[in-house]
C-alpha positions as CSV (number, residue, x, y, z in Angstrom):
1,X,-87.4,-111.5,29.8
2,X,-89.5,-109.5,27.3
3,X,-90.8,-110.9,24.6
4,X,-89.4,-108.0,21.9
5,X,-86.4,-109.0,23.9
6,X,-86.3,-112.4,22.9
7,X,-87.4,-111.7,19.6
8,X,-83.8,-109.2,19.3
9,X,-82.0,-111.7,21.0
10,X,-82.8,-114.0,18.2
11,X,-82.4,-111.5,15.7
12,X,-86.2,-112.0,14.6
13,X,-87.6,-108.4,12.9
14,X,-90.6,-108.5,14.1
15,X,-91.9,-106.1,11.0
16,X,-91.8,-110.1,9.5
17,X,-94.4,-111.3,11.7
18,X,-98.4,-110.9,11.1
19,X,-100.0,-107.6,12.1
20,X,-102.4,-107.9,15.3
21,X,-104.7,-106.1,16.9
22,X,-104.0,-104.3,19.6
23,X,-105.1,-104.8,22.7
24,X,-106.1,-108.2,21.9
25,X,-108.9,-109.3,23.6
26,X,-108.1,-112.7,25.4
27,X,-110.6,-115.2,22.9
28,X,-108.8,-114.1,20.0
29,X,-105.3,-115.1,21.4
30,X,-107.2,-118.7,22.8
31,X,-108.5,-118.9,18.9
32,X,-105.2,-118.4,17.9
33,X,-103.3,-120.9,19.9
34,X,-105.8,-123.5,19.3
35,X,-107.2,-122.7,15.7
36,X,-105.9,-125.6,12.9
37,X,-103.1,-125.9,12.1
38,X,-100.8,-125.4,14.3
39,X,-98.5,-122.5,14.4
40,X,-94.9,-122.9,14.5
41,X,-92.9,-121.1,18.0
42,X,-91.3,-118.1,16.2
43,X,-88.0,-118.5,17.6
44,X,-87.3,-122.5,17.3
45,X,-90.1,-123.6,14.8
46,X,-91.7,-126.5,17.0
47,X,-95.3,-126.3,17.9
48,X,-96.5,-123.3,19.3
49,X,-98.5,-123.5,23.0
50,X,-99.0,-119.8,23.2
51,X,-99.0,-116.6,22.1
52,X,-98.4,-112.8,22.5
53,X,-98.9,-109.4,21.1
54,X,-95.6,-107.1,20.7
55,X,-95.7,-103.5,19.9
56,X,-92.5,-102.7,18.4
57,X,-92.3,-98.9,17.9
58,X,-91.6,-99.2,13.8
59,X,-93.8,-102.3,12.7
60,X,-96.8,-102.1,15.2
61,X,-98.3,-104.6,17.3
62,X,-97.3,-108.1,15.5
63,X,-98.6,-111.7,16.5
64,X,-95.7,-113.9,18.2
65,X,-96.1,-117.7,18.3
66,X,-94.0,-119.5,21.3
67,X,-93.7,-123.3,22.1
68,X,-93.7,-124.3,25.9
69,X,-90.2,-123.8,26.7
70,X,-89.9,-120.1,24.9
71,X,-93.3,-119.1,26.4
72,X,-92.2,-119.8,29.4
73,X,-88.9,-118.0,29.0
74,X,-91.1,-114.8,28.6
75,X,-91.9,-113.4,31.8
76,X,-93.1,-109.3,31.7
77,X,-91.3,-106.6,33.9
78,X,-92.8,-106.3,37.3
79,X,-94.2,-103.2,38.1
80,X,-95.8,-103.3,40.8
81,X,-94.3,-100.9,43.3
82,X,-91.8,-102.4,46.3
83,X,-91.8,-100.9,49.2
84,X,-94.7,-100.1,51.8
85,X,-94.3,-96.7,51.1
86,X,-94.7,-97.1,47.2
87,X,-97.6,-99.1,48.0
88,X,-99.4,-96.7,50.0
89,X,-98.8,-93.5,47.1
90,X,-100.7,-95.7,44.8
91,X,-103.8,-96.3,47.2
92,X,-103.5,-93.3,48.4
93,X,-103.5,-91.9,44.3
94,X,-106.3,-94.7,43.6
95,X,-108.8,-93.6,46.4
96,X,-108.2,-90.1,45.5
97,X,-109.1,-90.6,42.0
98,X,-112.4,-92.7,42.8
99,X,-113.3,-89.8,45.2
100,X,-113.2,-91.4,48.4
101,X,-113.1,-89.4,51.5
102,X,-110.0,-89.3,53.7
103,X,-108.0,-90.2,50.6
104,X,-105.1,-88.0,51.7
105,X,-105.1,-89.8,54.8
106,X,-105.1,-93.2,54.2
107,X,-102.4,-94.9,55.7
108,X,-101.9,-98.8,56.4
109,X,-99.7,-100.6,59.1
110,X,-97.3,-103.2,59.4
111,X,-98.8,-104.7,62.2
112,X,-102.0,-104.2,64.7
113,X,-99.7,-103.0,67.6
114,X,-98.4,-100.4,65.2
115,X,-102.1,-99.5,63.8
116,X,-103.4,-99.3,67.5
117,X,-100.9,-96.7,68.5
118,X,-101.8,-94.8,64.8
119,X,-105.4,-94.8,65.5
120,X,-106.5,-91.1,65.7
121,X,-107.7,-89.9,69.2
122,X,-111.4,-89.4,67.8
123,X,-111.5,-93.2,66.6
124,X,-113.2,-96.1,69.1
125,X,-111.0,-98.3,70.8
């Protein structure tokens, strides 16, 4: 789950909570958790053991406090891609972007066996 999805799910407006900055840079969320006294979990009010940064689109990015159990409710979409094939386009798009040669080529294998019989004729055996 999100976090701004906890937050709605709790019906907490985040325009209520403090501004942030935005990106935070990681010491100032470590200050935050650990500077005196401690902050209250934004959803349950006990002590908070972590905290996040939410953009919402009307009220910015705001601070959120969570205590163990609600921070660990909050786990961010994956995105990474999930096939092979998904995986390759973004090397492929990476290597191209950094320049590298034979970018359009690249291509990976599922096994050895498979990369053996890919290799291209010119290539050392």
């Amino acid at each position: 789950m999100e976090p701004a999805d906890l937050l709605t799910q709790h019906g907490i407006d985040p325009a209520r909570l403090e501004p942030a900055p935005h990106p935070p840079a990681r010491a100032q969320i470590l200050a935050r958790v650990q500077s005196p006294p401690p902050r209250s979990c934004v959803v349950c009010g006990d002590q908070a053991a972590t905290a996040r940064i939410v953009v919402s689109p009307d009220a910015g990015p705001r601070w959120t406090d969570w205590c163990w159990d609600h921070g660990m409710a909050i786990h961010p979409r994956c995105t990474l891609p999930a096939t092979l094939e998904d995986i390759t386009a973004d090397l492929r798009a990476a290597a191209r972007e950094a320049g590298l040669p034979g970018a359009v080529d690249l291509a990976f294998y599922s096994s050895t066996g498979t990369a053996a019989a890919g290799r291209r004729s010119e290539e050392p055996r």
